[in-house]
N, CA, C, O and CB atoms as a CASP TS submission, in Angstrom:
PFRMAT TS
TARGET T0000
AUTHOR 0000-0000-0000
METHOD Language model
MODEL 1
PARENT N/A
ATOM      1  N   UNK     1     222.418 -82.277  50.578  1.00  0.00           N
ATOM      2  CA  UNK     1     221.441 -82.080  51.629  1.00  0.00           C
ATOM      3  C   UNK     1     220.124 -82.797  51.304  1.00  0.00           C
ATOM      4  O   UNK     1     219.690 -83.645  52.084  1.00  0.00           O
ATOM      5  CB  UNK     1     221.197 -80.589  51.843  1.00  0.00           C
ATOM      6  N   UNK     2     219.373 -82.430  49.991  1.00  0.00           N
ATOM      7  CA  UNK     2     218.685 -83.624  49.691  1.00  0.00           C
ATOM      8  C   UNK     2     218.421 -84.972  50.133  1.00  0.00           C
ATOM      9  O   UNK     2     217.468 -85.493  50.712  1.00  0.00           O
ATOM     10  CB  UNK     2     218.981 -83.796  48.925  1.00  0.00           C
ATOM     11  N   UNK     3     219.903 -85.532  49.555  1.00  0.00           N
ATOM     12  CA  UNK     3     219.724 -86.972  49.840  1.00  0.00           C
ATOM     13  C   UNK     3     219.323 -87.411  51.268  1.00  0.00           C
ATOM     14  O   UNK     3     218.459 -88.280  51.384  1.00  0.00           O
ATOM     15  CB  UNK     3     220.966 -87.634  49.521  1.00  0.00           C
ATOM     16  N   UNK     4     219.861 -86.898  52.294  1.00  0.00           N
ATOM     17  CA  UNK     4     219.717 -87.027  53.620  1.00  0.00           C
ATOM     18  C   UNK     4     218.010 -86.788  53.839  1.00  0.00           C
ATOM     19  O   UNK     4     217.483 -87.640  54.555  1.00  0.00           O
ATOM     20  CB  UNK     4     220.759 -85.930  54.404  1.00  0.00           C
ATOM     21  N   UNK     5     217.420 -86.087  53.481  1.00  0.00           N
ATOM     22  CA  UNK     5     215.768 -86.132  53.258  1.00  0.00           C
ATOM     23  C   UNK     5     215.407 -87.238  52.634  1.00  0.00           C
ATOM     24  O   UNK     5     214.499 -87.993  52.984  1.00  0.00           O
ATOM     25  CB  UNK     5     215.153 -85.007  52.413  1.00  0.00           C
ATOM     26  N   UNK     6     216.137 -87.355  51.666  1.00  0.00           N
ATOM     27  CA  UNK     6     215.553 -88.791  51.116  1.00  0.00           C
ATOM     28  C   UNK     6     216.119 -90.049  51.795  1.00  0.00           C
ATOM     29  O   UNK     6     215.438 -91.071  51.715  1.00  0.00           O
ATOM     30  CB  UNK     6     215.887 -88.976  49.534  1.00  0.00           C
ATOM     31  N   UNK     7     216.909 -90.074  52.241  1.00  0.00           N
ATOM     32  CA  UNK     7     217.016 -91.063  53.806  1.00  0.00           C
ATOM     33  C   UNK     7     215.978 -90.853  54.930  1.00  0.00           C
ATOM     34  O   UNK     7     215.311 -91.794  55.361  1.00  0.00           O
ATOM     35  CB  UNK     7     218.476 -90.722  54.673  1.00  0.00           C
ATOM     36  N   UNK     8     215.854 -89.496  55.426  1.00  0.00           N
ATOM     37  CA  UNK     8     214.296 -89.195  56.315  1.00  0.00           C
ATOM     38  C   UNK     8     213.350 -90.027  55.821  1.00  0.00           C
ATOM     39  O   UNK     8     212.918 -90.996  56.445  1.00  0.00           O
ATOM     40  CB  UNK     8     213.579 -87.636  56.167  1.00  0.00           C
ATOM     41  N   UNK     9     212.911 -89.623  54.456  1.00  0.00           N
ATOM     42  CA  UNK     9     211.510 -89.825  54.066  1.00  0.00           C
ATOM     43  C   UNK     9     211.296 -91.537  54.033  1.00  0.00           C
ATOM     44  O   UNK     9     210.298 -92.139  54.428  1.00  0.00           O
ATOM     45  CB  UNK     9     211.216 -89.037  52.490  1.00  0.00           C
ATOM     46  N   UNK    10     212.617 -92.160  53.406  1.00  0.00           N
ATOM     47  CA  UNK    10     212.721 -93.873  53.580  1.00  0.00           C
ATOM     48  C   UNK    10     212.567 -94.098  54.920  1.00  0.00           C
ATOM     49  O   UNK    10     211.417 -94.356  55.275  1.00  0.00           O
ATOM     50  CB  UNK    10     214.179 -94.627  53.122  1.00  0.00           C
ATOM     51  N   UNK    11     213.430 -94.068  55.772  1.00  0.00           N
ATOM     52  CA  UNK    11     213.039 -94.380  57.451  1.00  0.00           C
ATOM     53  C   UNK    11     211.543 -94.114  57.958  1.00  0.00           C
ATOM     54  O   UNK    11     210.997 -94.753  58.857  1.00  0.00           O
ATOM     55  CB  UNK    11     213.980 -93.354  58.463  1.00  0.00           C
ATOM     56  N   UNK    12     211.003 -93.121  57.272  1.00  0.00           N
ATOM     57  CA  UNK    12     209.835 -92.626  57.939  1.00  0.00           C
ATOM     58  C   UNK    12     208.810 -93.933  57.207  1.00  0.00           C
ATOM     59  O   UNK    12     207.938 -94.486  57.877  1.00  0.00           O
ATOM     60  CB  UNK    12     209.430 -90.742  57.527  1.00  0.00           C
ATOM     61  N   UNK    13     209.014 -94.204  56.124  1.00  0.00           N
ATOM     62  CA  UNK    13     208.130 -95.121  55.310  1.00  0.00           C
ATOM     63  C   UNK    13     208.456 -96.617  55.824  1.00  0.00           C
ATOM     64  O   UNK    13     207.629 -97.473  56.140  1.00  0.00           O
ATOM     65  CB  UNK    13     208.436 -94.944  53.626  1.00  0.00           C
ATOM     66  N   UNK    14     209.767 -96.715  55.829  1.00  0.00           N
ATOM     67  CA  UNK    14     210.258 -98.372  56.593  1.00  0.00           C
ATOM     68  C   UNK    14     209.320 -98.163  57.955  1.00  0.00           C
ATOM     69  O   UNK    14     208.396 -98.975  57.998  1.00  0.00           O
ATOM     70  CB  UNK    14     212.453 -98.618  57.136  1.00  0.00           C
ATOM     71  N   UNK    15     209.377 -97.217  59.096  1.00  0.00           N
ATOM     72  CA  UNK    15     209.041 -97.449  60.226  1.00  0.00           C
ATOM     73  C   UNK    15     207.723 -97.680  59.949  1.00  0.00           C
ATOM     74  O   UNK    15     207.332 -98.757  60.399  1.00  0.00           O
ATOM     75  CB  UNK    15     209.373 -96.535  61.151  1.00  0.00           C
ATOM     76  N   UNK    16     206.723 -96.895  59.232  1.00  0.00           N
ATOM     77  CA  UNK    16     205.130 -97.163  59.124  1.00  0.00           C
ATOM     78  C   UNK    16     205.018 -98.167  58.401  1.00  0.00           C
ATOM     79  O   UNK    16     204.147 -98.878  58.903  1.00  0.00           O
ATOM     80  CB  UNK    16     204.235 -96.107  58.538  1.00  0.00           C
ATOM     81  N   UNK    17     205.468 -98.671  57.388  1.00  0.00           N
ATOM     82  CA  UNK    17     205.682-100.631  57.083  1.00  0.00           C
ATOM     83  C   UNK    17     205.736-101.393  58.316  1.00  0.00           C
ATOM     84  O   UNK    17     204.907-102.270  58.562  1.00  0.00           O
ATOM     85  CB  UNK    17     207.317-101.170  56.276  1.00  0.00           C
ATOM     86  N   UNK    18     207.281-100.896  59.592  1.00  0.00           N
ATOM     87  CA  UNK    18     206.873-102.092  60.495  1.00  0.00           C
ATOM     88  C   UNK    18     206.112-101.789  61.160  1.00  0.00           C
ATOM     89  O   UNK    18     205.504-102.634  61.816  1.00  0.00           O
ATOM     90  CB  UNK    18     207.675-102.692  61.252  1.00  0.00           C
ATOM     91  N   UNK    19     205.938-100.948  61.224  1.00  0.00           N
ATOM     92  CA  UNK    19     204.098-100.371  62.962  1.00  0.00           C
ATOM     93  C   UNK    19     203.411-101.210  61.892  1.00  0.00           C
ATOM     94  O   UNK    19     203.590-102.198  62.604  1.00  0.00           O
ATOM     95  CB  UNK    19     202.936 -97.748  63.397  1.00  0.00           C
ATOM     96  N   UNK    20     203.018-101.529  61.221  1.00  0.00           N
ATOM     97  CA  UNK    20     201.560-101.818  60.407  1.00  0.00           C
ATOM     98  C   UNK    20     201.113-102.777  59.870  1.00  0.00           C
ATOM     99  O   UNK    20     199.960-103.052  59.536  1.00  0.00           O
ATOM    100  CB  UNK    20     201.340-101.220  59.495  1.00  0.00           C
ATOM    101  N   UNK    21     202.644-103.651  59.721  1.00  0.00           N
ATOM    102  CA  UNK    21     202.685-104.904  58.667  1.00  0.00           C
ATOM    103  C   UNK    21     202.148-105.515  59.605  1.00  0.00           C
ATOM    104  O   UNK    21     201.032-105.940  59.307  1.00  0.00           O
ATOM    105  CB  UNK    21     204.058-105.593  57.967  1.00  0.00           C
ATOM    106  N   UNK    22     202.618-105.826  61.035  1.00  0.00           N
ATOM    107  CA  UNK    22     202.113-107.006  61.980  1.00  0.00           C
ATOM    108  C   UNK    22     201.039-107.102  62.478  1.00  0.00           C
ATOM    109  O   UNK    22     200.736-108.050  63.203  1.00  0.00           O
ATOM    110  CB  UNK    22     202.696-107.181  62.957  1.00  0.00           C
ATOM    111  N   UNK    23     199.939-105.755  62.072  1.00  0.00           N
ATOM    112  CA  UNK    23     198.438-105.878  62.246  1.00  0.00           C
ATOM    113  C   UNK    23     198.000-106.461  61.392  1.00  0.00           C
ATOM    114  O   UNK    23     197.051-107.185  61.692  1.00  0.00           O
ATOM    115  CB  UNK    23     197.701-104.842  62.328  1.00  0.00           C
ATOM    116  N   UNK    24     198.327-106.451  60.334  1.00  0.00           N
ATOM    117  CA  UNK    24     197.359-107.545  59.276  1.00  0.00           C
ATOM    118  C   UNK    24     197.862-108.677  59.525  1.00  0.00           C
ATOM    119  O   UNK    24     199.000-108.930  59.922  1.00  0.00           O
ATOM    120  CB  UNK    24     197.394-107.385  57.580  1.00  0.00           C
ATOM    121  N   UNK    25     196.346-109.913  59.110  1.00  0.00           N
ATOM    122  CA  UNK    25     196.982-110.807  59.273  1.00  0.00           C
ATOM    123  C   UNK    25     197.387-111.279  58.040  1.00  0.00           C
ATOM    124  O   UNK    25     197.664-110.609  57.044  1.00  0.00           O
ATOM    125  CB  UNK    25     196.436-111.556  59.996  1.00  0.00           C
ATOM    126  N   UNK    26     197.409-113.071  58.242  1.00  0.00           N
ATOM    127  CA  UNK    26     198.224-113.476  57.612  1.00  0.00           C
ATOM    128  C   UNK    26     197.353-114.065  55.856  1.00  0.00           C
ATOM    129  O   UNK    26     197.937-114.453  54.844  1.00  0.00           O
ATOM    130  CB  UNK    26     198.959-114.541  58.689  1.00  0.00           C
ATOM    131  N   UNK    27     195.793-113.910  56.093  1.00  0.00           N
ATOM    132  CA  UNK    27     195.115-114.397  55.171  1.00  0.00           C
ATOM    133  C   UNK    27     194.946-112.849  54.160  1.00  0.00           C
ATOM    134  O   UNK    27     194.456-112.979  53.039  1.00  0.00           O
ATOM    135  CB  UNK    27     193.703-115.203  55.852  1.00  0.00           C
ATOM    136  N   UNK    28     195.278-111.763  54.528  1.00  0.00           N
ATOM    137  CA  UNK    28     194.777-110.692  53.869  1.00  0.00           C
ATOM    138  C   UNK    28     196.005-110.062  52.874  1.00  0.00           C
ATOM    139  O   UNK    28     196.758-109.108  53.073  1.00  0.00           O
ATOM    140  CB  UNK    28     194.206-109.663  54.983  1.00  0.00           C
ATOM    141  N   UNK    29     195.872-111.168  51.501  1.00  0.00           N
ATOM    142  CA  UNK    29     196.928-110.692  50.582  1.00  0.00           C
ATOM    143  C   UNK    29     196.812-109.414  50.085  1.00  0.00           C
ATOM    144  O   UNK    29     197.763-108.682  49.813  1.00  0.00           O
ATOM    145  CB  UNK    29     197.044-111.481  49.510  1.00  0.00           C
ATOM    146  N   UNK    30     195.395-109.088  49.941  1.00  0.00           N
ATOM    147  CA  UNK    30     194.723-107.805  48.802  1.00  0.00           C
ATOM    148  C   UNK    30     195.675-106.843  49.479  1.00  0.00           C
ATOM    149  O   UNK    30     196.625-106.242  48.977  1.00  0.00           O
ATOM    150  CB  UNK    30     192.680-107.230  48.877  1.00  0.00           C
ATOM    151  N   UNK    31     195.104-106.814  51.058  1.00  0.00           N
ATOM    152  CA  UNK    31     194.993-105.237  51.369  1.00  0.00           C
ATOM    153  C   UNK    31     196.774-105.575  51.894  1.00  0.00           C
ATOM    154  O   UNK    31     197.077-104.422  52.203  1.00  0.00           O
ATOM    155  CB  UNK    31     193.422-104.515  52.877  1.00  0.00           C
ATOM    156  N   UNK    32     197.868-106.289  52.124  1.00  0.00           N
ATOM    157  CA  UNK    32     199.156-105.908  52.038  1.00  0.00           C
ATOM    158  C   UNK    32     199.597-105.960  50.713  1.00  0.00           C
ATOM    159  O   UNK    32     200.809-105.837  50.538  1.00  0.00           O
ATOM    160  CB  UNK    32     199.946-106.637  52.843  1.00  0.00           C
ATOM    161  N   UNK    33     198.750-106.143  49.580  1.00  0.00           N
ATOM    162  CA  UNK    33     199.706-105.907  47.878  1.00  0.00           C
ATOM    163  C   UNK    33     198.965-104.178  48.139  1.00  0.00           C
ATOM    164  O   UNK    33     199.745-103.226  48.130  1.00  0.00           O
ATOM    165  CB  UNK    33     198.899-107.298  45.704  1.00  0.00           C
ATOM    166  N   UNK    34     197.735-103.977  48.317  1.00  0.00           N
ATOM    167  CA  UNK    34     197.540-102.360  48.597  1.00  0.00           C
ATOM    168  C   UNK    34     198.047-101.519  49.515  1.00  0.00           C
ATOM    169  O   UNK    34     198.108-100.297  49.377  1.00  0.00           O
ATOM    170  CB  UNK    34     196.426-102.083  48.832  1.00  0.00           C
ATOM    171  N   UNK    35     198.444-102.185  50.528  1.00  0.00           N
ATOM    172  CA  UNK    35     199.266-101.402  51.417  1.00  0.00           C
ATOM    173  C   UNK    35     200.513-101.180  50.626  1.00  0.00           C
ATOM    174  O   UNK    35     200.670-100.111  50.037  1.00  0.00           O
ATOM    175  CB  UNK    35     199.535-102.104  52.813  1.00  0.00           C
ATOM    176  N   UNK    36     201.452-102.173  50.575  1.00  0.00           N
ATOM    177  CA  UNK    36     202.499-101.880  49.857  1.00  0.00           C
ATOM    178  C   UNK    36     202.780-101.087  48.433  1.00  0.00           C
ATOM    179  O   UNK    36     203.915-100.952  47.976  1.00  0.00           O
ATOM    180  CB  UNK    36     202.853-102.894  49.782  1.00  0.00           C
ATOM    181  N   UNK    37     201.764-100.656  47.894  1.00  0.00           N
ATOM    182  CA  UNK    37     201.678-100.134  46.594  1.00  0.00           C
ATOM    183  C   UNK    37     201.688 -98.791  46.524  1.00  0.00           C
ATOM    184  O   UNK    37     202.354 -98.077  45.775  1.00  0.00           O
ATOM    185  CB  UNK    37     200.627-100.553  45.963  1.00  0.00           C
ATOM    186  N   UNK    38     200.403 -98.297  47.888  1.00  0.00           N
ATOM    187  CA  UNK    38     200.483 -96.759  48.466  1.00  0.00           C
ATOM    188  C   UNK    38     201.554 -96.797  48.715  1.00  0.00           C
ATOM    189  O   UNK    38     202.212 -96.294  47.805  1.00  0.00           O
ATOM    190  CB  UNK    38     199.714 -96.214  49.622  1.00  0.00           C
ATOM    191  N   UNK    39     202.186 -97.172  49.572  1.00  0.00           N
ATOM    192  CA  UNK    39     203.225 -96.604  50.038  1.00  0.00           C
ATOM    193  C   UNK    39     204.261 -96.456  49.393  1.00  0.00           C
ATOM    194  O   UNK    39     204.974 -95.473  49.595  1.00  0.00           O
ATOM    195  CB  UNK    39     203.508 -97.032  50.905  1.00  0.00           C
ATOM    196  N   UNK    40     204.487 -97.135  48.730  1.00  0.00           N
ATOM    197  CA  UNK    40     204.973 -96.870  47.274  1.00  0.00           C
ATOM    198  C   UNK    40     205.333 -95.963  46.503  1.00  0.00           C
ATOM    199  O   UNK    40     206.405 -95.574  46.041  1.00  0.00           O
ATOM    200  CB  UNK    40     204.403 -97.123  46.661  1.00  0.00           C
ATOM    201  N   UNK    41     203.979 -95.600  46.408  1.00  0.00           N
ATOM    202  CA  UNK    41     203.219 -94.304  45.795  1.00  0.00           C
ATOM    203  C   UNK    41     203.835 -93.649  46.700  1.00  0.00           C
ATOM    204  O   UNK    41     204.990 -93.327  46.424  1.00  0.00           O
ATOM    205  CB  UNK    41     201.536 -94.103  45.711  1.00  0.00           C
ATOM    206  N   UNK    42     203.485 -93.392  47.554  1.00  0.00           N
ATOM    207  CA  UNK    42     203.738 -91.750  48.410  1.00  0.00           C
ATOM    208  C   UNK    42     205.022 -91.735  48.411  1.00  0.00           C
ATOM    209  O   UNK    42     205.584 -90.755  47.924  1.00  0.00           O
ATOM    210  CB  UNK    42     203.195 -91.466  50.123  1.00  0.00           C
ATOM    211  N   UNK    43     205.788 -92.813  48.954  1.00  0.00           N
ATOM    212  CA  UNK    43     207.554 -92.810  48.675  1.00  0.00           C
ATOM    213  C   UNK    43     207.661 -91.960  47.642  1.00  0.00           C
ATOM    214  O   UNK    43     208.354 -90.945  47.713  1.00  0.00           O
ATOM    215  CB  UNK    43     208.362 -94.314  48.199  1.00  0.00           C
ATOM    216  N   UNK    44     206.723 -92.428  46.186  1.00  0.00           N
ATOM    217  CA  UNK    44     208.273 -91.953  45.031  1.00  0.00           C
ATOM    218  C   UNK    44     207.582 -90.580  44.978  1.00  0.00           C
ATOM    219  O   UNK    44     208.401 -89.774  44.537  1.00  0.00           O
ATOM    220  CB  UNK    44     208.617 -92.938  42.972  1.00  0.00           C
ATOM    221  N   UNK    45     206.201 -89.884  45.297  1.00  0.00           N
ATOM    222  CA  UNK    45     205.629 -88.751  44.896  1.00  0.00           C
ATOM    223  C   UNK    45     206.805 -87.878  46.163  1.00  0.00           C
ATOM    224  O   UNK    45     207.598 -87.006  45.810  1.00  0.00           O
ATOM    225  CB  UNK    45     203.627 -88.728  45.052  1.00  0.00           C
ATOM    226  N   UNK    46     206.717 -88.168  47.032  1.00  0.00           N
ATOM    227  CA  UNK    46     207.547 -87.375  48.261  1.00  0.00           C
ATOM    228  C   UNK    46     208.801 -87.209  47.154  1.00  0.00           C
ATOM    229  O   UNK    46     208.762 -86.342  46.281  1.00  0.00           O
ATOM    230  CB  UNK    46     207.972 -88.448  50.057  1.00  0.00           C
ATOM    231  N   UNK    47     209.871 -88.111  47.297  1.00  0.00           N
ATOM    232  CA  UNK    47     210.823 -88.003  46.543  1.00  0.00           C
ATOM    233  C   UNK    47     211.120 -87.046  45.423  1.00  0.00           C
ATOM    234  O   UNK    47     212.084 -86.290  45.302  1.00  0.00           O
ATOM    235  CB  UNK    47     210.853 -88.951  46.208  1.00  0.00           C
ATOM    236  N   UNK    48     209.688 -87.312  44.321  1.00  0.00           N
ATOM    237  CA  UNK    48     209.875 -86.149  43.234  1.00  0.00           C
ATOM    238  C   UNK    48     209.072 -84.646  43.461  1.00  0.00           C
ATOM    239  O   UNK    48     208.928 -83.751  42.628  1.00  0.00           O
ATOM    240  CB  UNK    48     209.310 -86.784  41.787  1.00  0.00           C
ATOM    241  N   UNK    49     208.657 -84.686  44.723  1.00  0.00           N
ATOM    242  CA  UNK    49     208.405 -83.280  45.195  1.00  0.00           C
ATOM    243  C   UNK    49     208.920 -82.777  45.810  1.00  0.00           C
ATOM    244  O   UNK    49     208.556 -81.629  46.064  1.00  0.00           O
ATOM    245  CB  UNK    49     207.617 -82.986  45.627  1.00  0.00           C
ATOM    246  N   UNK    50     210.514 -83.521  46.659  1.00  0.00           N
ATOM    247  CA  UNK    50     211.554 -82.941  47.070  1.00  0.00           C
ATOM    248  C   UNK    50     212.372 -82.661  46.140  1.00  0.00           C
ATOM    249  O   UNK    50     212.861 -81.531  46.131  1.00  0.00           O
ATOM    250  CB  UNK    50     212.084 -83.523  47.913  1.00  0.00           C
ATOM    251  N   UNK    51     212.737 -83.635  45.098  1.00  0.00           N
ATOM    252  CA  UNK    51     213.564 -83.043  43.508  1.00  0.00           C
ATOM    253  C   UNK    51     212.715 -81.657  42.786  1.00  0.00           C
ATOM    254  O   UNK    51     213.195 -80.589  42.407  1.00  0.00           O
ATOM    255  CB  UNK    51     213.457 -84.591  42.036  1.00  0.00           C
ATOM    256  N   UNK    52     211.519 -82.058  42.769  1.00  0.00           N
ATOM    257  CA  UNK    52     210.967 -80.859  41.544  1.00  0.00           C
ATOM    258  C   UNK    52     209.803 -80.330  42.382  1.00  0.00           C
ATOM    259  O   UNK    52     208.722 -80.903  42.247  1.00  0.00           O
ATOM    260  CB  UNK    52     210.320 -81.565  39.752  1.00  0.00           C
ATOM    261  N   UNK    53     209.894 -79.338  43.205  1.00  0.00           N
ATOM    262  CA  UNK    53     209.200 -78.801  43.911  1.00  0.00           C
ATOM    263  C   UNK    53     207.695 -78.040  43.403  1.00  0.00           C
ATOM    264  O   UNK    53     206.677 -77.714  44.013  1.00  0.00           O
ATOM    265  CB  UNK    53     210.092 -78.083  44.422  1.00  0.00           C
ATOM    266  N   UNK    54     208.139 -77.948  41.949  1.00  0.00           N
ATOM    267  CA  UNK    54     207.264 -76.637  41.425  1.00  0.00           C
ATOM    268  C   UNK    54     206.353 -77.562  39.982  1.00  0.00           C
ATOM    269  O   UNK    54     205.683 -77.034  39.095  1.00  0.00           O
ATOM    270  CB  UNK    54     208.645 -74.933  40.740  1.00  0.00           C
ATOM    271  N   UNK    55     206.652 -79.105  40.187  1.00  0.00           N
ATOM    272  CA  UNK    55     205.716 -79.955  39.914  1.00  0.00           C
ATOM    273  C   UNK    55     204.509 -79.637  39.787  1.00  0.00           C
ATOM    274  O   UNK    55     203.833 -79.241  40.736  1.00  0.00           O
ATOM    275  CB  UNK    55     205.724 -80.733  40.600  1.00  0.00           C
ATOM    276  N   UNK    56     203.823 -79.838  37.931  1.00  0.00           N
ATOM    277  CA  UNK    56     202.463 -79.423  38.471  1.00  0.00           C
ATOM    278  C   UNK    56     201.352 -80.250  39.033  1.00  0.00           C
ATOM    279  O   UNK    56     201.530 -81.466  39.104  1.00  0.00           O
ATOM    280  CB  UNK    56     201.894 -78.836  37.550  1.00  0.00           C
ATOM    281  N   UNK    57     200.303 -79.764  39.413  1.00  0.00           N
ATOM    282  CA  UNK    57     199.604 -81.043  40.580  1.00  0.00           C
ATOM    283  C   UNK    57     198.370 -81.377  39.773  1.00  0.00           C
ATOM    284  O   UNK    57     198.244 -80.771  38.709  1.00  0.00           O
ATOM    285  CB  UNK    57     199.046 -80.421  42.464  1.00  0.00           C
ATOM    286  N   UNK    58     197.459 -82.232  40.113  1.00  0.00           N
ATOM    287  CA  UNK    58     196.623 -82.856  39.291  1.00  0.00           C
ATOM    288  C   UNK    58     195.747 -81.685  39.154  1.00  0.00           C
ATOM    289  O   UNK    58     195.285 -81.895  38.033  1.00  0.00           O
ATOM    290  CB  UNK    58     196.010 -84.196  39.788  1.00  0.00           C
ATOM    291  N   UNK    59     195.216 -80.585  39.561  1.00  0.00           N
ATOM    292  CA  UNK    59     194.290 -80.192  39.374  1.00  0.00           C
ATOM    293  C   UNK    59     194.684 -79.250  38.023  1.00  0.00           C
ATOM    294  O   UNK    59     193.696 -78.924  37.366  1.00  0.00           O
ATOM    295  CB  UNK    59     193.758 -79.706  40.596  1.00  0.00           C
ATOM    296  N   UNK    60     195.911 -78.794  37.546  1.00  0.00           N
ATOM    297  CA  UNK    60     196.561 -78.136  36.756  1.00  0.00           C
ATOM    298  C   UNK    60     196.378 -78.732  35.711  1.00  0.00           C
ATOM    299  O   UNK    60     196.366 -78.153  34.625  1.00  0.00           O
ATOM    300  CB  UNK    60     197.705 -77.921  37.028  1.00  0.00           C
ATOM    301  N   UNK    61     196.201 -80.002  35.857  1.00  0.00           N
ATOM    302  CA  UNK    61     196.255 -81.213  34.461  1.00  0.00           C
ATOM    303  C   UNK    61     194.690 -81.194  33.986  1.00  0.00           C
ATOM    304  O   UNK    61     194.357 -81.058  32.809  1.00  0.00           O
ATOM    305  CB  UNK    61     196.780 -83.200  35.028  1.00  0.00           C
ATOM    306  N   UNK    62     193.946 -81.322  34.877  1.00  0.00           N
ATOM    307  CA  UNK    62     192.370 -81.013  34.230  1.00  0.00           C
ATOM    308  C   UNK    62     192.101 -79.730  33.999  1.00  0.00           C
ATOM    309  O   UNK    62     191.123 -79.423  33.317  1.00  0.00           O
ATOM    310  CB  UNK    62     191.180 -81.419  35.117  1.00  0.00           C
ATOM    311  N   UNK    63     192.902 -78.832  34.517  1.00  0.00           N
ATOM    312  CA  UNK    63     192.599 -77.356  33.915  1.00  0.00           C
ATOM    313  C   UNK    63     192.947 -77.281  32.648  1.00  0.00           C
ATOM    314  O   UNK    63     192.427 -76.347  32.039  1.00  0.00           O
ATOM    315  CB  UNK    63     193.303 -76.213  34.571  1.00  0.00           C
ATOM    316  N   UNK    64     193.860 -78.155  31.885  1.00  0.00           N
ATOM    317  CA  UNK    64     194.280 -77.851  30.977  1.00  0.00           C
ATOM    318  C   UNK    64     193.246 -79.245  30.317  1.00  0.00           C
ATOM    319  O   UNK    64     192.851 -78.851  29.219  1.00  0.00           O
ATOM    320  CB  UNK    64     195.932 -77.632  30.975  1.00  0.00           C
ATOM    321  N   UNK    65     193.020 -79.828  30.426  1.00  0.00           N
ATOM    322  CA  UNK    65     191.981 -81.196  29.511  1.00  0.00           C
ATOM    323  C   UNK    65     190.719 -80.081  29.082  1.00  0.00           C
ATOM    324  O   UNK    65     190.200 -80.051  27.966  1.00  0.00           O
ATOM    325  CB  UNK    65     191.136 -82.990  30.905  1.00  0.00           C
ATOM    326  N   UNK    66     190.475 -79.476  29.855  1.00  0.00           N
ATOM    327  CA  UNK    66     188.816 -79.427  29.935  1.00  0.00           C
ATOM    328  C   UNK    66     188.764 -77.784  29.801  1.00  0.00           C
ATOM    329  O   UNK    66     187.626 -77.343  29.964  1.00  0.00           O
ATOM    330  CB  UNK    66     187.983 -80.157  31.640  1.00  0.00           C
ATOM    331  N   UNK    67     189.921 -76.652  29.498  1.00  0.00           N
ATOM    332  CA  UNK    67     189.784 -75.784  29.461  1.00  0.00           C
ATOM    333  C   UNK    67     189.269 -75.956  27.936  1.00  0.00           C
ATOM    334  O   UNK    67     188.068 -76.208  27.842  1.00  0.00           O
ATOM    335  CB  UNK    67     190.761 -75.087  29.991  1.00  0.00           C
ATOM    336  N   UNK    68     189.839 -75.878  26.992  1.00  0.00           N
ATOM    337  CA  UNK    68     189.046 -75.705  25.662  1.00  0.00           C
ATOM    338  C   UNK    68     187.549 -76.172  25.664  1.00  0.00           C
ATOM    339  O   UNK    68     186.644 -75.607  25.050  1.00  0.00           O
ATOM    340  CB  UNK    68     189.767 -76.515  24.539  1.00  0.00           C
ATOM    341  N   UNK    69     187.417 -77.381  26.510  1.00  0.00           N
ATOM    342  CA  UNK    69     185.691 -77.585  26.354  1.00  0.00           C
ATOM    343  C   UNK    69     184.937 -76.924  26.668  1.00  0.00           C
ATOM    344  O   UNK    69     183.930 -76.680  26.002  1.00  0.00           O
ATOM    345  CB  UNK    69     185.094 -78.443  26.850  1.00  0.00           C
ATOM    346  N   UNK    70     185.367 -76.132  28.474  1.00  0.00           N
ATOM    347  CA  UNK    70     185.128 -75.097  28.094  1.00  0.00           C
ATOM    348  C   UNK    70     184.682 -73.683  27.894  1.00  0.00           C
ATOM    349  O   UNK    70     183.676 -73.167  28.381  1.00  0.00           O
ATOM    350  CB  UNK    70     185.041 -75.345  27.913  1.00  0.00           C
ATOM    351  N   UNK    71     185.386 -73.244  27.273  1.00  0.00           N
ATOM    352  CA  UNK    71     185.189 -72.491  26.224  1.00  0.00           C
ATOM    353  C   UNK    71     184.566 -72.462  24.873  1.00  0.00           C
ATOM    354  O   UNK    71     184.320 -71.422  24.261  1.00  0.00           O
ATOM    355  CB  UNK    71     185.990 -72.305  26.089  1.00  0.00           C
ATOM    356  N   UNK    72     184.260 -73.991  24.329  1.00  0.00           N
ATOM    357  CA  UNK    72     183.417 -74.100  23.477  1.00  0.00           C
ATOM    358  C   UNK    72     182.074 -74.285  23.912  1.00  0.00           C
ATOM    359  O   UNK    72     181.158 -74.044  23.127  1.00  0.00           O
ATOM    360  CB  UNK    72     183.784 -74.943  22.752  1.00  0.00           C
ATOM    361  N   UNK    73     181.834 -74.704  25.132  1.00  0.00           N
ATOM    362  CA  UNK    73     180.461 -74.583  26.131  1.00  0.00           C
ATOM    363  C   UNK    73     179.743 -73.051  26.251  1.00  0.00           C
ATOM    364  O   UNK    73     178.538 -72.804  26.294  1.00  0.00           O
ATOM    365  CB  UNK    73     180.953 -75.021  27.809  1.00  0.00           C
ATOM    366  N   UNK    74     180.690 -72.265  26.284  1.00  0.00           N
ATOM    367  CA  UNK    74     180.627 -70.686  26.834  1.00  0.00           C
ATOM    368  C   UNK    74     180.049 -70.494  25.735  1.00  0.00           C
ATOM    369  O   UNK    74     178.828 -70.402  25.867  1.00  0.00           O
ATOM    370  CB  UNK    74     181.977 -69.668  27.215  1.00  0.00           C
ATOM    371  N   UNK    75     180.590 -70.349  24.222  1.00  0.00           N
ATOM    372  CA  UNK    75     180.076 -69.957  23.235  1.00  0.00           C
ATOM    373  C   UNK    75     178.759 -70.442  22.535  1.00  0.00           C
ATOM    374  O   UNK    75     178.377 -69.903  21.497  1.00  0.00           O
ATOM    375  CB  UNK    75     180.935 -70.020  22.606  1.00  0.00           C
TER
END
């Protein structure tokens, strides 16, 4: 059942590639190597938040950098 989401989520990303690609033009390399890169991005993050749902999220990751600091601040 998965996989079939992960067919959704590709179609959904192919279709907003073609709505979008043919507005830029043809001199603007930056922003289609950045277009293509997000999307990218969001592809594979979708993907591993349909595999691992309970993924922790960035704010979990600085809770844990900056919790000991702190606590040595407190004291």
């Amino acid at each position: 059942m998965k996989w079939i989401m992960v067919l959704g989520i590709t179609i959904c990303m192919i279709l907003i590639a073609l709505f979008e690609w043919p507005k830029m033009s043809r001199n603007q390399k930056k922003e289609k190597a950045a277009f293509v890169t997000i999307t990218a991005m969001g592809w594979l993050l979708a993907i591993l938040l349909l595999f691992f749902p309970d993924m922790p999220g960035p704010t979990q990751l600085i809770d844990k950098l900056f919790k000991p600091l702190g606590q040595i601040i407190e004291k």
